[in-house]
N, C-alpha and C positions, 0 to 999 in steps of 0.2 A: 380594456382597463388601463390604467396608466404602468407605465414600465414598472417591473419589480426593481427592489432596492438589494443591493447586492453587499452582501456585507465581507469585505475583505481584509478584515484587521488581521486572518491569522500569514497573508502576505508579507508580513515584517520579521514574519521569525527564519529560522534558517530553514535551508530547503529538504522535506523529507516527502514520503509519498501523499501526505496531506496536503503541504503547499505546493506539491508539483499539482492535484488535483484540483487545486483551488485557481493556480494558476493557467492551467491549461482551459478552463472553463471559463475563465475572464477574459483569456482570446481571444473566445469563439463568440461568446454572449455579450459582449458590447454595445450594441442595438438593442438589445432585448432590456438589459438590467443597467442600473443605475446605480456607479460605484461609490459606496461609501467608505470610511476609516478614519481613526484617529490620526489628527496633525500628528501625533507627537504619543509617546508611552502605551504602543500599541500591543505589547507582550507585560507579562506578571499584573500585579495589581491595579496600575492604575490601568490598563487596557480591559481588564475586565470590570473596572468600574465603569469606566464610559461606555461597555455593551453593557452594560444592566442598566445605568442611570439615563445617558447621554441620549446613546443611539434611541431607544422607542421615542423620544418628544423628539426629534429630528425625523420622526417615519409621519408623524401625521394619520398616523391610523392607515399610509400604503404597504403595500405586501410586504416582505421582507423573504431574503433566499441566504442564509446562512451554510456556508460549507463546510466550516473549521473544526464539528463536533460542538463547536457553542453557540449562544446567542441571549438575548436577552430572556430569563425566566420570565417575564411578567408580562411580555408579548406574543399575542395569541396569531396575530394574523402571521402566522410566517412558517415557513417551510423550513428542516436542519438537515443537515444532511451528517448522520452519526456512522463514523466509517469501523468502527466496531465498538462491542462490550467489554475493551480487555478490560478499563481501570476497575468495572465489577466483578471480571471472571480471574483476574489476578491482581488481587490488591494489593499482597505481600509485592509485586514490581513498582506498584507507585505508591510509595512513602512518603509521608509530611502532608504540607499544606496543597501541593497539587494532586495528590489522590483524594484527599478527602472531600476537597472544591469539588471535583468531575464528578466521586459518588454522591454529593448530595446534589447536585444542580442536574446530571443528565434527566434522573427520573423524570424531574418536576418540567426541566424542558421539556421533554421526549411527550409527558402527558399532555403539556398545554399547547404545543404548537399545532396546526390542521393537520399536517401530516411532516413524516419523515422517509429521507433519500439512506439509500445504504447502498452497498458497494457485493455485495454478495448474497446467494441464499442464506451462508452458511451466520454472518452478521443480521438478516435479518432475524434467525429464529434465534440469537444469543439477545438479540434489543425485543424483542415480544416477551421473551424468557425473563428477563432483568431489568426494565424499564416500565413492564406492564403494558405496553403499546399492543391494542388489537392490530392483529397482522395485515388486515384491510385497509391500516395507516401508515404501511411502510413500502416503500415502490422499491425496488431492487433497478441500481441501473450499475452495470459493471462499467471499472476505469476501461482507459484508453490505453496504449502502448507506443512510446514513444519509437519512430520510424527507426530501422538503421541508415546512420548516414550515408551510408553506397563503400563501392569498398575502398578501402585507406592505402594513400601511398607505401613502398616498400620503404621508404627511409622514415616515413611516421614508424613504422613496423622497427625496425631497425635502432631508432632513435630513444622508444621507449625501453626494450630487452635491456641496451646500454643502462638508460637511467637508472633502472632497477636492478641491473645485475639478472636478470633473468636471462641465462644463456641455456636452461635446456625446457624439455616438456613440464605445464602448471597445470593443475586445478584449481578456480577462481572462486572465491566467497565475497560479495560484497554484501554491506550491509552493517546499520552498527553495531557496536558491540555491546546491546544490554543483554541482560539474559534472557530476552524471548527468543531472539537471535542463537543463542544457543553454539556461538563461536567457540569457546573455550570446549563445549563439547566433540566441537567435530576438531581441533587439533585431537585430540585425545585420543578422538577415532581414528584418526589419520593416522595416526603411528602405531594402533594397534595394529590395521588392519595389512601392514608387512608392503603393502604398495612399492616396487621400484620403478625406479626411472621418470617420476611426478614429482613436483614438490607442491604444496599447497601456499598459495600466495591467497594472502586476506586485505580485503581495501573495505576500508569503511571510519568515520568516526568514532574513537576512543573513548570509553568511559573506564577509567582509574579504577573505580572502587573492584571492579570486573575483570578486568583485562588491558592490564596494564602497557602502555605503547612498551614497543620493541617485545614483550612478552610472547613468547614461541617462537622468538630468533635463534635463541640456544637450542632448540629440537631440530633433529635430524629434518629436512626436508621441505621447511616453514618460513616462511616471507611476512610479514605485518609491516605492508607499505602505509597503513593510515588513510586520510585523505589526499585521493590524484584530482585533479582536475577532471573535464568531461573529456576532453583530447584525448586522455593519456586513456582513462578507464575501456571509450572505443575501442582505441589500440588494446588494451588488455581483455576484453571481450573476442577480439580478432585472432588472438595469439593464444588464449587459452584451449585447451586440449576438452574440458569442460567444466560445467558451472554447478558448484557444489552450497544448496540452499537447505542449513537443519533447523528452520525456525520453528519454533514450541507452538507461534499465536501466530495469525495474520488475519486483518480484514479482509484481505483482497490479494497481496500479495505480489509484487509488482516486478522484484529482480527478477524471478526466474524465468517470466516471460517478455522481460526486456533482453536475459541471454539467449530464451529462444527467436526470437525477432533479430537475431544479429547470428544465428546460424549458429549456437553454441549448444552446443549437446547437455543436459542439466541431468543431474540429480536430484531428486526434491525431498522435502517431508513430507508425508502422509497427516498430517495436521491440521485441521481445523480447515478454511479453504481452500487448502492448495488443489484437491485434487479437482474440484469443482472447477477452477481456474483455469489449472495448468492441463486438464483431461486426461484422457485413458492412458495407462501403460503403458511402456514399449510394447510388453508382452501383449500387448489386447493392440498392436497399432498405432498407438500413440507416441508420443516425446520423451516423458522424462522417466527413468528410472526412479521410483520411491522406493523411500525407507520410512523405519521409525522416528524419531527424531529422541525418542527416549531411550533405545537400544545402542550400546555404542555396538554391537556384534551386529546390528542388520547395517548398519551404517557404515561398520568395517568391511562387509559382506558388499555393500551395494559399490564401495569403493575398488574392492576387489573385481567385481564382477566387471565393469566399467573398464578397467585398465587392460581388463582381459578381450576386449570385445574388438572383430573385425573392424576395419576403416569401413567397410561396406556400410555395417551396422549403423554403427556414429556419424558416418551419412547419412543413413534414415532417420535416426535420431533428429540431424539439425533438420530435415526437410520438413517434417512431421513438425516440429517445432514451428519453424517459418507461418507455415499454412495454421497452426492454434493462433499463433501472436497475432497473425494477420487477422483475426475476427474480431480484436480487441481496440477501437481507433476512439481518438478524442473529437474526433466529430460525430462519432455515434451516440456517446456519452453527453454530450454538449447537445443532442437535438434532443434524445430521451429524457435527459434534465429539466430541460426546459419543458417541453410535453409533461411530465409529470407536477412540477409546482405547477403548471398552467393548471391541471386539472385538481387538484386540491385547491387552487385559489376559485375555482369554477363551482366547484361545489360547497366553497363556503358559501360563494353567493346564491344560491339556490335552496340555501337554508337561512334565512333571515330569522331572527330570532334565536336562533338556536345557541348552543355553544360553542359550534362552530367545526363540530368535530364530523368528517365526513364519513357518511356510513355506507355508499356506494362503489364510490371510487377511491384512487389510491395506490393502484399497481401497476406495475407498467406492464402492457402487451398482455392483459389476466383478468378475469374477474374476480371481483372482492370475495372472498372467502369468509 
């Protein structure tokens, strides 16, 4: 068949774990897909005019492989790839005109395209559950994990503590700061839970209305450096003692096994897919300690317990971790991607006439259900 068309409009926006996904796949699939995007006004409205107007009379009726969560409603031949249900399972987080765009347009996408990509079990049964999509339409292909870079000089080490003032032992959060993130709640736990000799440093994107920049400087123990660079965040992966992630929602979930892949001992939430993701307990042999992400006392509790734990232990921790992150690669992601639009575009054509909607296949590495 002729190469799929690749639709990379949401490339222009800033980088979050959607455009790292979208990016990392344009990489890899270059040969395979055929890159398209607006010249010009590729985010807010006129970007999604041109994916609903523009782009289908530019496809010619060729496949289409959308990543972004969007594409064109009114074009059937094309695969989405919908990285979770949150704007349906929390509305009240997306307010105005961009919550109520995503709740009306997913459905009608989600219904009319051959099939769609998702990034976890746990996002497929939320997009079956809220989009109406029979589950035989949804292929599960988990992200990738980006490598650790090898390990860092001591004066990068050195260089960074400097910039930030961080001259003793941290606990690290990154990640932005809206409320699925759940940041203002873990300060909160953080000072409950009596921890000496840690301070909690937070790196991520600021949102005002939430969590105001510099907000938990004044608390005992609390760092809100904002946005570092990729340099520096390494080095603070390197340096941190371990990785403290209380997010409410995740598709997929990306930070805590980007700290386990860099040998950081994590904490996690018990939330929606982390644990599918990030795997078993410590206590069962695994990586991260969980907690609730709704409890500040298990969270206090898990912080406690964490500070108190042998070097032996948080050794096992980062090895255990290593070996999860390591099963997670953008070239697995990148061939299974491809493999699955190939075969939703395979079984459109083997139904001519139809609506195009495949009733065999659909999944990766599974039969239809």
């Amino acid at each position: 068949m002729n190469r799929i068309v690749y639709n990379v409009r949401t490339l222009s926006a800033p980088l979050t774990g959607v455009q790292r996904y979208v990016r990392e796949l344009d990489a890899r699939l270059g040969g395979d897909f055929e890159r398209v995007a607006p010249s010009i006004g590729a985010q807010g409205a006129s970007g999604h005019l041109w994916e609903q107007l523009v782009l289908p009379v530019r496809l010619g009726g060729r496949m289409l492989f959308s990543p972004g969560n969007t594409g064109p409603v009114g074009y059937r031949r094309q695969v989405v790839t919908i990285h979770d249900a949150s704007t349906l399972d929390l509305p009240d987080a997306f307010a105005g005109a961009f919550g109520r765009w995503y709740r009306w347009m997913l459905p009608r996408l989600a219904r009319r395209v051959l099939g769609v990509v998702t990034v976890s079990e746990f996002s497929r049964a939320r997009i079956v559950a809220t989009l109406g999509v029979p589950r035989r339409r949804v292929a599960v292909v988990h992200n990738g994990v980006t490598p650790a870079p090898g390990p860092l000089a001591g004066d990068l080490l050195s260089a960074v503590r400097l910039r930030y003032g961080l001259h003793g032992r941290f606990l690290l959060f990154v990640g932005s700061r809206d409320a699925r993130k759940n940041a203002a709640f873990l300060v909160k736990a953080f000072a409950a839970s009596g921890v000496r000799g840690l301070e909690l440093v937070l790196v991520g994107g600021g949102n005002d209305r939430l969590f105001a920049p510099g907000e938990g400087a004044w608390k005992p123990g609390v760092r809100v450096l904002g946005h570092v660079e990729d340099r520096d965040l390494e080095a603070l992966y390197a340096l941190a003692e371990g990785f403290v992630f209380p997010s409410l929602y995740e598709g997929f979930g990306l930070p805590p096994l980007e700290a386990m892949a860099r040998g950081c001992p994590v904490l996690c939430s018990d939330a929606t897919c982390l644990p599918e993701v990030c795997g078993p307990a410590l206590e069962r042999g695994g990586a991260p300690i969980y907690f609730s992400p709704r409890s500040e006392a298990s969270l206090a509790e898990a912080l406690s317990r964490f500070a108190g734990l042998p070097a032996g232990v948080r050794q096992q921790m980062a090895s255990a971790g290593r070996a999860r992150a390591g099963g997670y690669t953008w070239d697995r992601c990148a061939s299974e991607t491809l493999a699955a639009v190939t075969r939703f575009a395979a079984e459109d054509r083997r139904l001519p006439g139809t609506d195009g909607v495949p009733h065999l296949l659909g999944q990766t590495g599974e039969e239809s259900r």
